[in-house]
C-alpha positions as CSV (number, residue, x, y, z in Angstrom):
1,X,0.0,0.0,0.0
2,X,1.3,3.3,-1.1
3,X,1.4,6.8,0.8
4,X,-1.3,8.0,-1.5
5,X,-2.0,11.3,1.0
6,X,2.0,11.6,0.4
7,X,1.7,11.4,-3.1
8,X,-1.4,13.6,-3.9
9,X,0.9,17.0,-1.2
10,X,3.8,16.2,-3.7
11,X,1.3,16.4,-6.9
12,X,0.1,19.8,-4.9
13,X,3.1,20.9,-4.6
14,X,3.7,20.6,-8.3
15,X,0.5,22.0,-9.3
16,X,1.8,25.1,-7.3
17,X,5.3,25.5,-9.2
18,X,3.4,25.4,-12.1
19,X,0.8,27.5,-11.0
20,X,3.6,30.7,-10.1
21,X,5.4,30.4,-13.0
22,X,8.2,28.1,-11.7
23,X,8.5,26.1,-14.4
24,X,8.7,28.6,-16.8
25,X,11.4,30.9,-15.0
26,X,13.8,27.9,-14.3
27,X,13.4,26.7,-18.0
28,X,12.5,22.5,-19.3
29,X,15.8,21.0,-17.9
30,X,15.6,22.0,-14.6
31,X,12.1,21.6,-14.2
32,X,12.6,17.6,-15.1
33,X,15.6,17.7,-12.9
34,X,13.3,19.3,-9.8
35,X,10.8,16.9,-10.7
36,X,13.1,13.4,-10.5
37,X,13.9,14.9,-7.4
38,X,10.4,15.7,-5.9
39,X,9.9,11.6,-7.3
40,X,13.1,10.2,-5.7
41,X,12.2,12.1,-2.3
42,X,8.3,10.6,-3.0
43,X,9.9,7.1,-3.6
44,X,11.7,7.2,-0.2
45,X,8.8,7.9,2.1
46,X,6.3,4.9,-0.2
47,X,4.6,7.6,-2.7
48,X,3.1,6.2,-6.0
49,X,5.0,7.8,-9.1
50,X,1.5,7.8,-10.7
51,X,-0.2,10.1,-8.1
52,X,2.4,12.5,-8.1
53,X,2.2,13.2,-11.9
54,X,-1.2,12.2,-12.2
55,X,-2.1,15.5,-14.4
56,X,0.5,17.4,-14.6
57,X,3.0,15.0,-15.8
58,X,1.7,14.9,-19.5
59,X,1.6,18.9,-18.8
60,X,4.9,19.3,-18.6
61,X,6.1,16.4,-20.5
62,X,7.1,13.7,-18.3
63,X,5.4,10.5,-18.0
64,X,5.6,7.7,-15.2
């Protein structure tokens, strides 16, 4: 069973780079690189990959 409350804060959190203009000011490349690191700090504490992206990932071009 995954830490599906986990994963849905870290999709949030997402949501809310995107949201301010985050992505856009720190350009594609770092916004993957923030994003593997939002995932590999998601995958430590049981988050589902899936949950995190669900939405946004296809947004901003990274899949699951």
């Amino acid at each position: 069973m995954s830490n599906s409350s986990g994963s849905y804060m870290l999709n949030d959190i997402l949501y809310i780079c995107r949201d301010k203009g985050i992505f856009e000011v720190v350009g594609k490349e770092k916004t993957k690189d923030l994003i593997k690191a939002i995932m590999d700090l998601g995958n430590k504490h049981d988050c589902n990959d899936y949950e995190i992206l669900h939405g946004i990932g296809e947004e901003i071009g990274i899949c699951h």
